[in-house]
C-alpha positions in Angstrom: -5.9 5.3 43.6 -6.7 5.4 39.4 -9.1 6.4 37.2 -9.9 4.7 34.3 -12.0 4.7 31.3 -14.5 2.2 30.4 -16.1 1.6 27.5 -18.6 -1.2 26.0 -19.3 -2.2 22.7 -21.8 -5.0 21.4 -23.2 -5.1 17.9 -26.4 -4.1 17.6 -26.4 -1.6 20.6 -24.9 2.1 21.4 -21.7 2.1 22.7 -21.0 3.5 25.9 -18.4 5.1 27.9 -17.7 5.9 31.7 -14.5 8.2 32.2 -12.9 9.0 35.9 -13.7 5.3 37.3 -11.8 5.2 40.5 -10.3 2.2 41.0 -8.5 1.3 44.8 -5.3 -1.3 44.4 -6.3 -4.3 46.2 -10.7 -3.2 46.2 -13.2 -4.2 44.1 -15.0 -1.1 42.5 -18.6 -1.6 42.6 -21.5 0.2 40.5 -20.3 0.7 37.4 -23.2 -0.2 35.4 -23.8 0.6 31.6 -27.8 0.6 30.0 -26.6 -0.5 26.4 -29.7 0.9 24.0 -30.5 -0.8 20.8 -30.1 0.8 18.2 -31.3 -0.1 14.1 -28.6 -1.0 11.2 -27.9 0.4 8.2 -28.6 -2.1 5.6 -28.9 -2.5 1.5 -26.7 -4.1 -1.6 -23.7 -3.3 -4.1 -25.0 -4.0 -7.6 -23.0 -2.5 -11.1 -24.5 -0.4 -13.4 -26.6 -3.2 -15.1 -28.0 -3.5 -11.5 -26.1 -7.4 -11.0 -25.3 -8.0 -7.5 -21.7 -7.5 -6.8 -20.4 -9.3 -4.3 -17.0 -9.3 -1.7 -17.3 -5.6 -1.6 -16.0 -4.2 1.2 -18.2 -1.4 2.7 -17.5 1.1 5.4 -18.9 3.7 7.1 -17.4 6.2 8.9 -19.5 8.5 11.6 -20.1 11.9 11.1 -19.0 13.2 14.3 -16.8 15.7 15.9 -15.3 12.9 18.4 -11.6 12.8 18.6 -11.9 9.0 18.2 -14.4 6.5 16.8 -14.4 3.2 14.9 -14.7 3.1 11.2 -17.5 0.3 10.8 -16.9 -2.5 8.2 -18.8 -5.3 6.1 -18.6 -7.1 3.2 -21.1 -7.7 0.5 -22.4 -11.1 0.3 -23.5 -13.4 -3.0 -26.5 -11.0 -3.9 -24.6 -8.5 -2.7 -26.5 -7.3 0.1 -24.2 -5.8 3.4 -25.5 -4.6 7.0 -23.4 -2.7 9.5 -24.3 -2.3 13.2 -23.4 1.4 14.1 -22.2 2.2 17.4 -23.2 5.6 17.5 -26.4 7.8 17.0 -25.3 9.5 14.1 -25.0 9.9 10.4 -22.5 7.7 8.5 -20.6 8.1 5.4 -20.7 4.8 3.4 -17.9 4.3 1.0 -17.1 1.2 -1.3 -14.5 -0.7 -2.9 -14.2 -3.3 -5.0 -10.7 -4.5 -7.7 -11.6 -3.4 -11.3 -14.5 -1.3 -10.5 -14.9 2.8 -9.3 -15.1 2.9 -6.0 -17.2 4.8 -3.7 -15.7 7.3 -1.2 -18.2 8.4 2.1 -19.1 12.4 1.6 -22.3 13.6 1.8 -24.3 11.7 -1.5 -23.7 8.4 0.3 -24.9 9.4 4.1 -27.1 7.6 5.8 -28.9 7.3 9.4 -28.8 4.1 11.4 -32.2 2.5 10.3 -31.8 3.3 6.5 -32.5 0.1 4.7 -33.2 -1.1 0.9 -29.6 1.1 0.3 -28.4 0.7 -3.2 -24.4 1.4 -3.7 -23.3 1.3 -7.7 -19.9 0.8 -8.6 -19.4 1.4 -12.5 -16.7 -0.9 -13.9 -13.4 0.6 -14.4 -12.2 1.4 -17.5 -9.6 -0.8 -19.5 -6.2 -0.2 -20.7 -4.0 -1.4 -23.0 -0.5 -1.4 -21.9 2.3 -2.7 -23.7 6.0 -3.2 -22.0 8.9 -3.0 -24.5 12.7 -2.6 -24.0 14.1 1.0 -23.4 17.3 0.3 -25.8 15.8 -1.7 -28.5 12.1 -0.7 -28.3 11.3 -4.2 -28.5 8.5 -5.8 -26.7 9.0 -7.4 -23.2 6.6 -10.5 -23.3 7.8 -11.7 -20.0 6.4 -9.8 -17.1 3.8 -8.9 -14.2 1.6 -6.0 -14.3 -0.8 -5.0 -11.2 -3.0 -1.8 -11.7 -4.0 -0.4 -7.9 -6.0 2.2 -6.4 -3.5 4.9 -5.3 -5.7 7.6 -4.9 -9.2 7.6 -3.5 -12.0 9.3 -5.4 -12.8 12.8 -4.0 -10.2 12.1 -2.1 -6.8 13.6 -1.5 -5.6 10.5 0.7 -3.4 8.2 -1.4 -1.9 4.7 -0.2 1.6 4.9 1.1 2.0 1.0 1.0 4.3 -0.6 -1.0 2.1 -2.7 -3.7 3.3 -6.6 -4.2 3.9 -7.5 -8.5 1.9 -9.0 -9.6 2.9 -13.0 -10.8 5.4 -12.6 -14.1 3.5 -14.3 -17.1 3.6 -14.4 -20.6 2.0 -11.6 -22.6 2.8 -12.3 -26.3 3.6 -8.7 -28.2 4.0 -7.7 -24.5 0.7 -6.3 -24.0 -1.5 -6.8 -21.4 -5.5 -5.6 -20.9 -6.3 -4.5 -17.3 -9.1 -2.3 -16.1 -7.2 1.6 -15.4 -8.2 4.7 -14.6 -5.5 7.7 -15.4 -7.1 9.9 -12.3 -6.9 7.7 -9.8 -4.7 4.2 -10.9 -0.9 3.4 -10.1 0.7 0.4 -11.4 4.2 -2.1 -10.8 6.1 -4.0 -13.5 8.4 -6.9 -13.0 10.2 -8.3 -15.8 13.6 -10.5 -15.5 16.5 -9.0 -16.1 14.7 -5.4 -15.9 14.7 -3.0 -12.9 11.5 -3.2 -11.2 9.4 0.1 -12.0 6.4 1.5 -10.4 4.1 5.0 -12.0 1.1 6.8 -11.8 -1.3 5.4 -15.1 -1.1 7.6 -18.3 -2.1 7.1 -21.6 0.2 8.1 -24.4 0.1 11.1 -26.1 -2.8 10.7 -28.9 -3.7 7.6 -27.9 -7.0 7.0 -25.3 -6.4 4.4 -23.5 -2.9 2.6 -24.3 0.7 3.4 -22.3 3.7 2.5 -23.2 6.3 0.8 -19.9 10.3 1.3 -21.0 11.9 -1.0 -19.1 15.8 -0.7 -18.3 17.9 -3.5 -18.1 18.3 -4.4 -14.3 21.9 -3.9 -12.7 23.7 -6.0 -10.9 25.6 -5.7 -7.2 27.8 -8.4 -6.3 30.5 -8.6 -3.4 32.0 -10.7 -0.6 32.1 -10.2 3.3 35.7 -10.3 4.6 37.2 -9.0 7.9 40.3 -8.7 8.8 41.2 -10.5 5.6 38.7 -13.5 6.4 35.9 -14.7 4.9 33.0 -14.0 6.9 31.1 -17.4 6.4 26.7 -17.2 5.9 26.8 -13.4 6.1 23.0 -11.8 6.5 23.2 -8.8 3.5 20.5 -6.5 3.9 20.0 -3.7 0.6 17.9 -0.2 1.2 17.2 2.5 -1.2 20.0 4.9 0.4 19.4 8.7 0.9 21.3 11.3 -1.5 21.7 14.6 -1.4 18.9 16.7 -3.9 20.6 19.9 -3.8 24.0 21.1 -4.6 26.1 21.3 -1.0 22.8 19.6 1.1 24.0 19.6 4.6 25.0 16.3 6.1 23.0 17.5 9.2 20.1 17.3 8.1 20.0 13.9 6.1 17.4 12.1 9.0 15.4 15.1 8.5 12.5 14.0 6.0 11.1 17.6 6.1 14.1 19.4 4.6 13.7 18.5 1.2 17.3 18.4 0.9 18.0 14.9 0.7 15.9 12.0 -0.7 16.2 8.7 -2.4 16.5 8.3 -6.4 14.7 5.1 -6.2 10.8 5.3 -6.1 9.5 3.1 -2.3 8.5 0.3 -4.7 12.1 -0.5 -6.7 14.0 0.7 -3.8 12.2 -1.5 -1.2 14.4 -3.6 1.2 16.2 -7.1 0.0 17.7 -9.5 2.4 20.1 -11.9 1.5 22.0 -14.9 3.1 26.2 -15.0 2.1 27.5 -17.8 0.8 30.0 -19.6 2.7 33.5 -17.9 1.4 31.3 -14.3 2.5 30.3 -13.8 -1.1 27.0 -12.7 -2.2 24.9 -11.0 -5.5 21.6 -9.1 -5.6 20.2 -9.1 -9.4 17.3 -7.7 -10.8 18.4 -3.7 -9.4 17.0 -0.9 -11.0 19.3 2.0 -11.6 19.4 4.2 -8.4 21.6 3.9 -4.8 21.8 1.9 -2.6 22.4 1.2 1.3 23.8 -2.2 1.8 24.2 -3.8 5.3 25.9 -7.2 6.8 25.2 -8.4 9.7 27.2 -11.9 11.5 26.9 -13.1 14.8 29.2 -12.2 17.2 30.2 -9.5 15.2 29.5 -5.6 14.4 27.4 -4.8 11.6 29.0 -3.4 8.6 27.3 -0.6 6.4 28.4 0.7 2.9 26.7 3.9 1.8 26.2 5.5 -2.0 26.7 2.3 -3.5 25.3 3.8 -7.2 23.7 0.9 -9.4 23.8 1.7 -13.5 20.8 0.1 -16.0 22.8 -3.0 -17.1 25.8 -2.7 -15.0 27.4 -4.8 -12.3 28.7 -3.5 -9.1 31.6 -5.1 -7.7 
């Protein structure tokens, strides 16, 4: 004998749940019947702050209730930006709104709304824009070769930031190597790709007396080459696989505790975005090459069939240098 929980959902209605259904191996369980109740959406549009429509906005709304579980609700604006979502409980929602380039909208209590609320009117104000100008770290000279992507790290009146590891954004040529993007210091992170740099990835802020403009010093990329042999042959089509490796962050950190990411006593040097995980396939003599580093250390692992993996640990990458 079981017991299980059901639950229904259809858009438009309430949702409902039966807990403690007993259910007999090799019976069928009879009489478990749900009356779904309709119940009204909450409707409206996503204009800017000349009042145009804005649309692909993706709105959700989030339930204010003290249930350990619930769906967050989703839509996205259409071409006159108007949105509907079909909540599944009887409750009051928290709308929030985001859209790339312009302030988003985070659910609190100015944006609640009962199901039934129609003729809503969500304004997202444009982000502000930045100037931001990449130039060598040695020379000072500009970079004009390079991909720049602002994102949304933190959410407003929020403390929740994203953990994800942001993708570049396509290199390109930016003569002077500046580029123009819509940035906001309190709640915008950005990446910066550049050949023969180290990837790079910070918060947004403007330089010191000057509103509106930052400055990216890039460091010439390192290099880490090497060769797969075992038992003094060449171990043919090797698969290389390069982490960001843990170091210790205080004098005498105990080896114990390195898998313990609540210590504080060992970390990475590399922020998640330069330090994030290359693969690479050996040539046939067992050699291989990673370019493009950025300074920091590094975990590198080969894997062959039919054979052990092979780890090397601490493998320290300089700006500029090679690593043989």
């Amino acid at each position: 004998m079981l017991f299980r929980s059901l639950e229904v959902r259809l858009k438009g209605y309430l949702t409902r749940r039966r807990e403690g259904v007993e259910v007999r191996v090799g019976e069928m369980t009879e009489g478990v019947d749900f009356a779904l109740e309709a119940i009204e959406g909450i409707s409206g549009r996503v204009v800017d702050e000349q009042g145009q429509p804005l649309a692909g906005v993706r709105v959700e709304a989030r339930p204010v209730i003290s249930a350990s579980s619930y769906r967050v609700l989703g839509a996205t604006s259409k071409e006159d930006g108007a949105f509907e979502l079909f909540p599944e409980r009887d409750a009051p929602h928290d709308l929030s709104a985001e859209l790339e380039g312009f302030e988003g909208i985070v659910g609190t209590d100015r944006h609640r709304h009962e199901p039934g609320d129609a003729g809503i009117e969500l304004v997202l104000p444009r982000s502000p824009e930045g100037s931001f100008r990449v130039v060598d770290a040695a020379s000072r000279e500009p970079v004009e070769r390079f991909g720049l992507k602002v994102f949304r790290v933190r959410k407003r009146g929020s403390n929740a930031s994203r953990s994800t590891q942001e993708e570049p954004a396509r290199v390109e040529d930016h003569p002077g190597g500046v580029v123009v993007l819509p940035a906001d210091p309190r709640w915008d992170s950005l990446t910066v790709v550049a050949p023969g740099y180290g990837e790079k990835r910070k918060m947004v802020r403007w330089d010191e007396g000057a509103e509106g403009q930052m400055t990216l010093s890039l460091e010439a990329a390192g290099v880490l080459r090497g060769r797969v042999v075992v038992g003094g042959e060449a171990v043919s089509d090797p698969i290389i696989r390069l982490v960001a490796d843990r170091i210790p962050r205080v004098p005498d950190a105990d080896p114990a505790l390195e898998d313990d990411p609540f210590s504080g006593a060992w970390g990475t040097d590399l922020d998640p975005f330069a330090g994030r995980m290359r693969r690479a396939a050996g040539r046939e003599d067992g050699g291989f090459e990673f370019a493009g580093l950025a300074a920091g250390t590094y975990e590198l692992t080969v894997t062959s069939p039919g054979r052990a993996s092979l780890t090397r640990e601490r493998l320290v990458v300089t700006s500029g240098g090679v690593l043989r």
